[in-house]
LUMDRENGU-62653 format. One line per field, with one value per residue (C-alpha): chain; x, y, z; residue number from 1. Coordinates in steps of 0.1 Angstrom, whole numbers, padded with zeros to 4 digits. Example, Ala and Ser with C-alpha at 12.3 -4.5 7.8 and 13.67 -1.06 7.14 Angstrom:
residues 2
unit A; A
east 0123; 0137
north -0045; -0011
up 0078; 0071
pos 1; 2
***
This chain:
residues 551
unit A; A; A; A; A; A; A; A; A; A; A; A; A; A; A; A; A; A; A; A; A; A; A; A; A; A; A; A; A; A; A; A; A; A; A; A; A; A; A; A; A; A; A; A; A; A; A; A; A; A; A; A; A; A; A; A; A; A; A; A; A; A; A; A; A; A; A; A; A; A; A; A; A; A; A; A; A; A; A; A; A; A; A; A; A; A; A; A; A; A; A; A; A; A; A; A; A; A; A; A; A; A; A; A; A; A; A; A; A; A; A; A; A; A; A; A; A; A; A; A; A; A; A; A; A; A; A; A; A; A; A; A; A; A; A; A; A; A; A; A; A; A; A; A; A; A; A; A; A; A; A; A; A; A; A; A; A; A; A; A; A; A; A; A; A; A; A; A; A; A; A; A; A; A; A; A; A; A; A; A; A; A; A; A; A; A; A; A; A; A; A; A; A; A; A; A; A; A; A; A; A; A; A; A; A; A; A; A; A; A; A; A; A; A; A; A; A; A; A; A; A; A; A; A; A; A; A; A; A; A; A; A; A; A; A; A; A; A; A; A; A; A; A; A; A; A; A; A; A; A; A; A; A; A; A; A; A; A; A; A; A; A; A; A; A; A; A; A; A; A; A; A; A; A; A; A; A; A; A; A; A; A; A; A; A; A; A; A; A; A; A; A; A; A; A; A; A; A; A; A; A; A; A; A; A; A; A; A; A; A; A; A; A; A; A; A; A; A; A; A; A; A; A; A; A; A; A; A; A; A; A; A; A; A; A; A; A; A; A; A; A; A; A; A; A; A; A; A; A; A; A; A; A; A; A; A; A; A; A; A; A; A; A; A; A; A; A; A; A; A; A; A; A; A; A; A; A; A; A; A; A; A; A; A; A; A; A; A; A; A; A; A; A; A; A; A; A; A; A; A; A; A; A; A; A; A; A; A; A; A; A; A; A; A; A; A; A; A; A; A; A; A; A; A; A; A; A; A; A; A; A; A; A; A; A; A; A; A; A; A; A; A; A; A; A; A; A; A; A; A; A; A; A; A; A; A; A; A; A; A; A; A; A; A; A; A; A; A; A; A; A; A; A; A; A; A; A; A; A; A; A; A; A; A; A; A; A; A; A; A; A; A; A; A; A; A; A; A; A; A; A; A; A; A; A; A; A; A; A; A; A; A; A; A; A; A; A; A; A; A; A; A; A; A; A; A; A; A; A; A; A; A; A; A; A; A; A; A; A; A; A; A; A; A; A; A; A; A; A; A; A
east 0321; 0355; 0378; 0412; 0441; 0471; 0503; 0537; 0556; 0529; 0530; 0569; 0567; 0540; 0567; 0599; 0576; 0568; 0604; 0617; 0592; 0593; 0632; 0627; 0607; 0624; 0652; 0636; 0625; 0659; 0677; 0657; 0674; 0708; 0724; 0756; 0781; 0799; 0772; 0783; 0752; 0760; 0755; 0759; 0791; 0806; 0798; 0789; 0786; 0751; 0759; 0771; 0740; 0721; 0740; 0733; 0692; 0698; 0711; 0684; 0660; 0678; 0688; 0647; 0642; 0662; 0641; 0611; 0623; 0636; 0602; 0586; 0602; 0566; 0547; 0578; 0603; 0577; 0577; 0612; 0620; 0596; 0611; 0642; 0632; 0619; 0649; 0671; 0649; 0654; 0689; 0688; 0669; 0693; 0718; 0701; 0685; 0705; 0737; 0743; 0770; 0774; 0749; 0759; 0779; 0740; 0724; 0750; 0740; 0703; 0713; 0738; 0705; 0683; 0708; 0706; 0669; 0663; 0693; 0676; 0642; 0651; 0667; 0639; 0619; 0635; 0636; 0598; 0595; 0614; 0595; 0561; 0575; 0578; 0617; 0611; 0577; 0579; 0545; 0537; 0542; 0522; 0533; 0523; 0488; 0479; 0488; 0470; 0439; 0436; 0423; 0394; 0381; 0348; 0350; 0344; 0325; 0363; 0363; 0396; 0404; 0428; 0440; 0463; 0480; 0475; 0501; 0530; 0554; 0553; 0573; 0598; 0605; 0609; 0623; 0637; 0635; 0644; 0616; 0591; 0602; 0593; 0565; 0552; 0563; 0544; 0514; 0516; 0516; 0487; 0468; 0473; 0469; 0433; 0427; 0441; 0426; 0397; 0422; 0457; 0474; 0498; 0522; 0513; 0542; 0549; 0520; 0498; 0485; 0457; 0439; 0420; 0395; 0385; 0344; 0316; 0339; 0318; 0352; 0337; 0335; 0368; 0381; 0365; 0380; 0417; 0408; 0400; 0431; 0459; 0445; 0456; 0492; 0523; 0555; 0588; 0624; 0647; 0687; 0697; 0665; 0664; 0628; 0603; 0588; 0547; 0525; 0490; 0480; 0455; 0439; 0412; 0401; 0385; 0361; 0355; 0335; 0341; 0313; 0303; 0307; 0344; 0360; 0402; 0421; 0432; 0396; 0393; 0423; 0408; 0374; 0398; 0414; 0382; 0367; 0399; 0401; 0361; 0364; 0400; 0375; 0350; 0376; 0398; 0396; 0371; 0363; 0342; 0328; 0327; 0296; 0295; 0287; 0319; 0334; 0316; 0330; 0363; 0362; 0351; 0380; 0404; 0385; 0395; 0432; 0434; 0416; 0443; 0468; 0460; 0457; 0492; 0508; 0488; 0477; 0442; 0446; 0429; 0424; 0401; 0411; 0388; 0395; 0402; 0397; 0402; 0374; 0382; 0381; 0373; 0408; 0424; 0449; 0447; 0434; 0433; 0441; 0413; 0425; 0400; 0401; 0385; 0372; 0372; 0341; 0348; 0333; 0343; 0359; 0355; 0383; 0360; 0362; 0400; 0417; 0404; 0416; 0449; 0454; 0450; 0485; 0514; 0493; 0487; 0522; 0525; 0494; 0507; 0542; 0517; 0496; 0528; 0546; 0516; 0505; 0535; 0547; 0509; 0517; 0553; 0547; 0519; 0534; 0564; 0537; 0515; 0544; 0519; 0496; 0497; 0490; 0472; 0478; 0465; 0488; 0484; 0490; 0514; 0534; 0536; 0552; 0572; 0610; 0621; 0594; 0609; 0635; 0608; 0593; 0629; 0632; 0602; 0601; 0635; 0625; 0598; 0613; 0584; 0590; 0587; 0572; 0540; 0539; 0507; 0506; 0477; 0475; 0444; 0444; 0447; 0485; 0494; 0486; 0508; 0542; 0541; 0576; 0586; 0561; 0567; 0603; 0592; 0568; 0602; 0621; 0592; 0589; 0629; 0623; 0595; 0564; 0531; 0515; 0478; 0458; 0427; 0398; 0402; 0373; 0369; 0398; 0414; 0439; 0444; 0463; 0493; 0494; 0489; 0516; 0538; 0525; 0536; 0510; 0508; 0471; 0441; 0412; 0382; 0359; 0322; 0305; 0315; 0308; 0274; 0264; 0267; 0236; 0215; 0223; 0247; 0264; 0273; 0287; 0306; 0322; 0333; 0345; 0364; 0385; 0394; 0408; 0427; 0441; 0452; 0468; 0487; 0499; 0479; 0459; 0424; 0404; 0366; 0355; 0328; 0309; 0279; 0254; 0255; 0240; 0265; 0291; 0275; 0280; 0314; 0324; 0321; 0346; 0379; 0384; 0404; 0394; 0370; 0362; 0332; 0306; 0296; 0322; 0335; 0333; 0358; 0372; 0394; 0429; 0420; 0394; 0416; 0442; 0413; 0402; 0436; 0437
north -0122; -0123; -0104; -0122; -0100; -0106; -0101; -0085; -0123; -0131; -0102; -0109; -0145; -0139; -0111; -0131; -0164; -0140; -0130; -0167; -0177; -0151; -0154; -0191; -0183; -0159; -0187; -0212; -0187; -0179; -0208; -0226; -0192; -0194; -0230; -0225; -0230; -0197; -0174; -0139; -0113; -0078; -0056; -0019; -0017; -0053; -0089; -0109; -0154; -0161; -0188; -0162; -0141; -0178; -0190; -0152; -0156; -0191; -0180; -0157; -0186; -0205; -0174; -0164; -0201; -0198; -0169; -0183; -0207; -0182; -0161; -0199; -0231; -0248; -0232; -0211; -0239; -0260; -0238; -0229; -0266; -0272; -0239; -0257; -0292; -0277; -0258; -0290; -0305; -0286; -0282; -0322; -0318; -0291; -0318; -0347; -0333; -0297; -0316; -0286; -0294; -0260; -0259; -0287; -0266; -0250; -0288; -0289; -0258; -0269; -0295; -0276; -0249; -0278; -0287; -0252; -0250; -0281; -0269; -0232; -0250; -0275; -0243; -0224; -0249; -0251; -0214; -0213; -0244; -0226; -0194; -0205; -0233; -0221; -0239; -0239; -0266; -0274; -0262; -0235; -0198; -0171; -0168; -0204; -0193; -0165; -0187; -0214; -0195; -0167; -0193; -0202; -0167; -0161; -0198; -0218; -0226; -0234; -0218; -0207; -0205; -0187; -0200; -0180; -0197; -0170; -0184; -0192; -0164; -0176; -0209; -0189; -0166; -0194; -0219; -0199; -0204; -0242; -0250; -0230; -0239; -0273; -0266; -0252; -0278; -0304; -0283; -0279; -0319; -0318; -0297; -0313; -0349; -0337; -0321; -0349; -0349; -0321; -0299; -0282; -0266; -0231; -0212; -0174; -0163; -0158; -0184; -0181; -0205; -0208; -0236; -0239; -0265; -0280; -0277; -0292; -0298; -0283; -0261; -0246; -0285; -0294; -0264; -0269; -0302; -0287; -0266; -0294; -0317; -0290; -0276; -0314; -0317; -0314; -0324; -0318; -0328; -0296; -0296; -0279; -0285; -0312; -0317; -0322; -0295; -0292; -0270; -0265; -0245; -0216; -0207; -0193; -0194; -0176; -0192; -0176; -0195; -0183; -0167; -0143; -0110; -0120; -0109; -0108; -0129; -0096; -0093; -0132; -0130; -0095; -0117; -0147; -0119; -0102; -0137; -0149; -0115; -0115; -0153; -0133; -0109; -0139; -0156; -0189; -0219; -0204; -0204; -0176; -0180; -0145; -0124; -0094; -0074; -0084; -0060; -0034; -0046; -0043; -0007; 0000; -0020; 0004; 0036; 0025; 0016; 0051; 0065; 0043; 0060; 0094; 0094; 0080; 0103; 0137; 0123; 0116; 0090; 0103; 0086; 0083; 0066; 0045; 0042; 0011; 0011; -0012; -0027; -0026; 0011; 0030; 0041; 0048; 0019; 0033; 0040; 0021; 0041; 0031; 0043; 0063; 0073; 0109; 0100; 0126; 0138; 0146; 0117; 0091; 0056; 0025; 0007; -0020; -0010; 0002; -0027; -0057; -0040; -0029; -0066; -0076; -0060; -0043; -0013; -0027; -0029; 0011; 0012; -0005; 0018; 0050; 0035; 0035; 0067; 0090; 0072; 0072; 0107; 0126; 0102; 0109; 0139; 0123; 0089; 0110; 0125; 0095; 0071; 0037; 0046; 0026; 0032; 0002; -0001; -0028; -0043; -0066; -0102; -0098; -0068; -0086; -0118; -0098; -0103; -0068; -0058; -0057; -0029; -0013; -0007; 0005; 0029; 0047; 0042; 0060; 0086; 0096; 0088; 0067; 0043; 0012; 0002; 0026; 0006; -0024; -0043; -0057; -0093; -0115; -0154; -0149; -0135; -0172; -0189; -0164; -0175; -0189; -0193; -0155; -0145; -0164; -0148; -0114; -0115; -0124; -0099; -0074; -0085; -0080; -0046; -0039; -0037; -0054; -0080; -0081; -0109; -0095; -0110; -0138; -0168; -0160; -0182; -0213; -0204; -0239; -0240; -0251; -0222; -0196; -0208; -0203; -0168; -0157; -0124; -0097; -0092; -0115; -0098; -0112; -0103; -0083; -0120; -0136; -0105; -0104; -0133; -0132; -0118; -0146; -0177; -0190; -0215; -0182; -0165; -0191; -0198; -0159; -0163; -0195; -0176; -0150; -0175; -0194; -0160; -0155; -0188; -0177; -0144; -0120; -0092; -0100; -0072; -0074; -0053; -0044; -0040; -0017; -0019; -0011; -0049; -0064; -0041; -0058; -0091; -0087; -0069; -0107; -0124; -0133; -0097; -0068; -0044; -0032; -0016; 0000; 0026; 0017; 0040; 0054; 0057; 0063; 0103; 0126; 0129; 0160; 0147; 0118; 0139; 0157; 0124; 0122; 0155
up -0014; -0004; -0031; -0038; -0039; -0058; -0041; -0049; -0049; -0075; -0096; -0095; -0105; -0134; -0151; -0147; -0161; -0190; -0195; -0198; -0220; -0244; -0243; -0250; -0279; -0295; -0293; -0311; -0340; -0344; -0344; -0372; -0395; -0381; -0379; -0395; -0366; -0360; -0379; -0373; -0365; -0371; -0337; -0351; -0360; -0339; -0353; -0324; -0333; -0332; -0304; -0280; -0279; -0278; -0252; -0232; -0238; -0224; -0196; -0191; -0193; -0165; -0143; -0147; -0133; -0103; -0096; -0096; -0072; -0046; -0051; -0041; -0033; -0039; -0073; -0081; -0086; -0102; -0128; -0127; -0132; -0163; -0178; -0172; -0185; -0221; -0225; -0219; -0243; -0264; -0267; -0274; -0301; -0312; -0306; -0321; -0353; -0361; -0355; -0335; -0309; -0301; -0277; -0256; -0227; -0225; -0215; -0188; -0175; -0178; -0153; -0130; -0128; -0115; -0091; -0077; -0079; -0060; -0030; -0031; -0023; 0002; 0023; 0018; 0032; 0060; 0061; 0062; 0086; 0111; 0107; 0116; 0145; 0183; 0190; 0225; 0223; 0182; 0177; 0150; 0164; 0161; 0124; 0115; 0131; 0109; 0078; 0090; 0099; 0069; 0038; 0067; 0071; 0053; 0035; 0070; 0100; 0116; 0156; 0171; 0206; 0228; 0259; 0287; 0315; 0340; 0366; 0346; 0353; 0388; 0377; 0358; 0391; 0411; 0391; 0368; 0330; 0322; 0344; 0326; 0294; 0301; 0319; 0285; 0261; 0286; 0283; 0243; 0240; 0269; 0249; 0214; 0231; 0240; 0205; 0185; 0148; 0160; 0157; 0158; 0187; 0184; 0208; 0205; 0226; 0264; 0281; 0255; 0231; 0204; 0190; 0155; 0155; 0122; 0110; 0125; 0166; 0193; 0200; 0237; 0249; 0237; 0251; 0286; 0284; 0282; 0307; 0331; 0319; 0321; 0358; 0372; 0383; 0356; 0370; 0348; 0363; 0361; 0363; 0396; 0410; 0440; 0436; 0405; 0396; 0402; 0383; 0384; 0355; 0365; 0328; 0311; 0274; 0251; 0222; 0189; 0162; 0127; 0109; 0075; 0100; 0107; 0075; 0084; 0108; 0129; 0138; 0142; 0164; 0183; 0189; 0203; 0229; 0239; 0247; 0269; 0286; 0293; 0307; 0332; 0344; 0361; 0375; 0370; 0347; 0325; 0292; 0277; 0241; 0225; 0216; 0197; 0234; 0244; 0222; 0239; 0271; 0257; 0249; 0284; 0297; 0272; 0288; 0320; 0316; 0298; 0328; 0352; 0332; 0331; 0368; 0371; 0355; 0365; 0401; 0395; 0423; 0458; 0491; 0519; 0553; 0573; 0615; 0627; 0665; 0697; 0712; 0743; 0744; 0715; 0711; 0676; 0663; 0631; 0594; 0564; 0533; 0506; 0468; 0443; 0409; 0400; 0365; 0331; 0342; 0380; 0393; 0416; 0396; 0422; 0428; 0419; 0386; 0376; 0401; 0378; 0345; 0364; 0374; 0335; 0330; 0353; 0355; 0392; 0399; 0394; 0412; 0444; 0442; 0438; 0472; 0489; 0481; 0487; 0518; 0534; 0517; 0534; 0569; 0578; 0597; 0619; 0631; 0646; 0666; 0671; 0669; 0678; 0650; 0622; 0583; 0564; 0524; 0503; 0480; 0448; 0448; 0415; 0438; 0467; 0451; 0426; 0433; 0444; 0463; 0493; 0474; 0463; 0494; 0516; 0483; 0490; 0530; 0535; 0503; 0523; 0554; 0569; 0599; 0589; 0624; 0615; 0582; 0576; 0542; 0534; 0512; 0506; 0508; 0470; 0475; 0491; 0455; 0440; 0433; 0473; 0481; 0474; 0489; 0525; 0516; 0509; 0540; 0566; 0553; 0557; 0592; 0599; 0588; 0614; 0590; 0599; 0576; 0580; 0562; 0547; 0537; 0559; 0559; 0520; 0507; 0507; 0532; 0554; 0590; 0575; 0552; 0580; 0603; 0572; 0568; 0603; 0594; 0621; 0621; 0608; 0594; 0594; 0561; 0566; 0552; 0578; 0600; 0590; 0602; 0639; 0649; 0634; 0651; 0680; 0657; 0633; 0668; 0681; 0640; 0642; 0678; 0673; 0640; 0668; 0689; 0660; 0653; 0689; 0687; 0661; 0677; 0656; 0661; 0654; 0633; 0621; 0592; 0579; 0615; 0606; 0637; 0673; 0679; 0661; 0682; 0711; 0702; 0696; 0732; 0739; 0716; 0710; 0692; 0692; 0667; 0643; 0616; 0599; 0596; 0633; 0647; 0615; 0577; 0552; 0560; 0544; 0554; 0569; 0590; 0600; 0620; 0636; 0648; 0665; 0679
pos 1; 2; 3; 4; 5; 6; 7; 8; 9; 10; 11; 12; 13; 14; 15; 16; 17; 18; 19; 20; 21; 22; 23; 24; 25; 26; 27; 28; 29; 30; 31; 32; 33; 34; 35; 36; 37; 38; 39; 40; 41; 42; 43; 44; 45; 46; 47; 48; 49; 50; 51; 52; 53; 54; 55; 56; 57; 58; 59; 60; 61; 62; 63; 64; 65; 66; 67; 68; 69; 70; 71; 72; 73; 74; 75; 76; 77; 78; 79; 80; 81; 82; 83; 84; 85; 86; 87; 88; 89; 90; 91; 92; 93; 94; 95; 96; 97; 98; 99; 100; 101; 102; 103; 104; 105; 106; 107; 108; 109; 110; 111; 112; 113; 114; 115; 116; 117; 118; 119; 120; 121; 122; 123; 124; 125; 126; 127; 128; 129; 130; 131; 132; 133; 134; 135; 136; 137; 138; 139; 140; 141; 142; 143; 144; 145; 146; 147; 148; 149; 150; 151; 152; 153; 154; 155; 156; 157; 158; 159; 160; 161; 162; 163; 164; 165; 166; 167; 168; 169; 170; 171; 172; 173; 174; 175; 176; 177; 178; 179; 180; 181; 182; 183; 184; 185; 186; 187; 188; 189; 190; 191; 192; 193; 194; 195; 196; 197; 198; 199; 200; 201; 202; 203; 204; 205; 206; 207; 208; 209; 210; 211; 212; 213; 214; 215; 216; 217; 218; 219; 220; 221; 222; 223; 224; 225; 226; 227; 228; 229; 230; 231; 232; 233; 234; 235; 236; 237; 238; 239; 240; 241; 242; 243; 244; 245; 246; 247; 248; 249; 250; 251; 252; 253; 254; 255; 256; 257; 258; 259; 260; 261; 262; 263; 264; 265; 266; 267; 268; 269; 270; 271; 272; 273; 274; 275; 276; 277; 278; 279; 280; 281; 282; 283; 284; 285; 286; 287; 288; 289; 290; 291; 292; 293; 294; 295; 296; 297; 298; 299; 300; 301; 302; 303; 304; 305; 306; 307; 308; 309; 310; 311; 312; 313; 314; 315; 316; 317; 318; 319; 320; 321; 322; 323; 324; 325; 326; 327; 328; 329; 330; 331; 332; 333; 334; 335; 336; 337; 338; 339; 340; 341; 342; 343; 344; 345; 346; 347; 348; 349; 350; 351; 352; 353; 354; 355; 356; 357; 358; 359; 360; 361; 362; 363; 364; 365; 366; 367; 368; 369; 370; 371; 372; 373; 374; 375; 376; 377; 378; 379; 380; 381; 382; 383; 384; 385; 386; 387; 388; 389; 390; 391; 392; 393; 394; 395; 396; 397; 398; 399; 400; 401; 402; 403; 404; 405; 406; 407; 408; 409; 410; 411; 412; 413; 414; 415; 416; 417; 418; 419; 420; 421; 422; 423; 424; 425; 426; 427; 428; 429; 430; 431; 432; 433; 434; 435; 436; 437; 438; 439; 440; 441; 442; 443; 444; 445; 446; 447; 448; 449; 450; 451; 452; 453; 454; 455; 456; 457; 458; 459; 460; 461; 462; 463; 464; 465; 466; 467; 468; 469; 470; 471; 472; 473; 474; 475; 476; 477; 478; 479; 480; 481; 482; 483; 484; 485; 486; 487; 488; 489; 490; 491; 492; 493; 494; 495; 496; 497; 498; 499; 500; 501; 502; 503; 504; 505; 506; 507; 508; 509; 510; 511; 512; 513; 514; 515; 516; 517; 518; 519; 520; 521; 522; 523; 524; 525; 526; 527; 528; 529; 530; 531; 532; 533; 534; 535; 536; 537; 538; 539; 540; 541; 542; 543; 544; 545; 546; 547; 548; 549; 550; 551
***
């Protein structure tokens, strides 16, 4: 059972309630004694009129009243008022019956203090309206949340949901703020339009909103249904912008139903995050309802962003360089730097593990300036001896269409005075979808400086034709799946070989990874297909063993 705790404001309000009524009373004791206009009452050695020291508890009274309605402009000034209202009674009765007309000056105060009341509640109202309302989409913030949710916790079978638009920021760099304001206050009335009585819609902050759905509303449905609505087109007209905008919200949500184990709205609201970041982890446009081995999940994910920290700062951070080589004769074009993490315990963290919790937060941005200094810091020396080798680093889809990479990347080049020629950036299909057009802007000014773009991963996406003539990459590599295939039927082969081609069309290198048997090898002597990778002619090495492979 839920104990209910009193707070400070009501304390306050059930002592200055006390104070005015006690005050009143002693007023009406008194006066029935002294009703002789002008009665003087002895104060020590001063004789003060009896009306003046009424007049000063009356006062009192009404001050104590506009108190109560500053401590509350609902129950406060209720009682405030009625306080008010029996005290201008009576002083009428005074008036009427005592034939006291001394106290007259105190009924016009009674009303001049109801006047005030009723102006101190209306801005307080107001005051609390705009404290729990988001301005920018008129919703209820983050505050208007937590007040709304905390009389549900423990008395209710209410569910709550938190929803993140994933690609928002996006809009905002390439927009720029207008546009993504709008963007969100479409989405709010999206949202609530889908709700409608189920329900109530809230702006958390930044892209992310919550939802509280009333009792017995299958709240993972509904959500799944918002979902769906909000990832079809919005378009908002923007000032300065010759186009309408287009946005097509990439979210996920997270579904908590309320129950007797959630006993606070923090843990209510920590239940809501796990579930949105659990539903992140798998992927786009999901909703995840929580479970209690989320939680679990959860602490994991903290381990491993304190882990990711730790070997920021104290260069925990290793790497291990695979050869890439040319077909055509075996020779060296050049290595790939693969990033690990030595864990607490001296072993081994895959990147498979730390990059999905870095790309949860800019942890992966510090991650991609890390890649880049210590490659190109433990490679400068080399490539002035091998000047055509080149140096392949993999780079996030939020750093790579971040304004400022591109500054990022001469800052660290001519600190560690790297050629940029001996320089390959690696982005997935993925990077196109992110924030596209600084991307295509970042990727030509990467190529005026002399650094190779290689596409990774390619055949995994959604990249189309159109896309990849925009990308203008240097080298197209095509991912182990597809790699896999080619020994098990001609179709398979002549798929893989028509990529190469399409690549060679486009004026790129084409690279296969993830080539693993001498019969595969064979197979590709034969296609349109320049270089490889893989354990067939050479696993991940040291850095050391890397040079010797040069020598």
């Amino acid at each position: 059972m839920k104990k209910a705790r009193i707070s400070k404001k009501q304390i306050a309000m059930v002592l200055v309630t006390a104070l005015a009524i006690i005050i009143f009373l002693f007023i009406q004791i008194n006066s029935s004694k002294h009703v002789i206009p002008g009665e003087m009452v002895p104060l020590g050695r001063i004789m003060i009129p009896m009306n003046s020291i009424q007049g000063l508890l009356q006062n009192i009274i009404l001050m104590s009243s506009i108190c109560l309605a500053c401590l509350d402009c609902n129950k406060g000034f209720a009682i405030g008022v009625t306080i008010t209202s029996v005290s201008m009674l009576s002083t009428i009765i005074q008036v009427a019956v005592g034939k006291n007309h001394h106290v007259l000056p105190g009924f016009a105060m009674c009303i001049l203090t109801i006047a005030v009341m009723c102006v101190i509640s209306y801005l307080l109202r107001i005051a609390q309206r705009n404290s729990v309302t988001d301005i920018m989409t008129g919703l209820k913030n983050q505050r208007g949340f937590l007040y709304t949710l905390e009389p549900m916790i423990g008395k209710k079978k209410n569910a709550i949901a938190y929803y993140l638009l994933n690609n928002y920021r996006a809009i905002n760099d390439e927009y720029g703020h207008e546009a993504g304001d709008r963007i969100l206050k479409v989405v709010g009335k999206k949202m609530q339009s889908v709700i409608g009585k189920d329900g109530e819609v809230f702006r958390i902050g930044g892209a992310v909103f919550s939802i509280i759905y009333k009792e017995g509303v299958d709240a993972e449905a509904k959500t799944k249904e918002i979902v769906d609505v909000l990832s079809e087109k919005t378009v908002v007209a923007v000032e300065g912008v010759e186009k309408p905008v287009e946005y097509f919200a990439e979210s996920n949500a997270g579904v908590v139903y309320l129950n007797d184990r959630i006993t606070s709205k923090d843990q209510a609201v920590k239940c809501a995050d796990v579930a949105v970041m659990n539903a992140t982890q798998r992927g786009m446009n999901i909703v995840a309802l929580y479970d209690e081995t989320m939680s679990l999940e959860e602490i994991e994910i903290k381990k491993t962003e304190q882990l990711i920290n730790k070997g920021l700062k104290e260069e925990k951070f290793f790497f291990v360089y695979q050869p890439q080589y040319f077909v055509k004769d075996k020779k060296i074009r050049g290595f790939e730097a693969l990033i690990r993490l030595e864990g607490d315990d001296g072993e081994t963290v895959s990147p498979a593990k730390f990059i999905p919790v870095a790309e949860r937060s800019t942890l992966v941005n510090d991650i991609d300036k890390y890649v880049l200094r210590y490659v190109a810091r433990e490679f400068a020396d080399i490539v002035k001896e091998y000047s055509d080798i080149r140096v392949s680093v993999n780079i996030s889809a939020n750093g790579f269409g971040s304004e400022g990479f591109v500054d990022t990347v001469k800052s660290i080049m001519e600190e560690c005075k790297f050629p940029y020629e001996n320089l390959e950036i690696e982005i997935t299909e993925y990077s196109m979808s992110k924030n596209q057009e600084v991307t295509k802007r970042n990727i030509e000014e990467l190529h005026k400086l002399g650094v190779y773009i290689a596409l990774d991963d390619f055949g995994t996406g959604y990249t189309t034709l159109a896309k990849l003539l925009e990308l203008k990459a240097n080298v197209l590599k095509i991912d182990k799946s597809i790699v896999d295939t080619i020994e098990n039927t001609d179709v398979n082969r002549k798929f893989v070989n028509t990529i190469g081609d399409m690549g060679h069309l486009l004026n790129c290198e084409v690279l296969l990874e993830g080539v693993e048997t001498d019969s595969q090898l064979e197979y590709i002597k034969g296609m349109a297909c320049d270089c490889v990778q893989g354990f067939v002619w050479g696993r991940p090495i040291s850095f050391e063993e890397a040079i010797a492979k040069l020598h």
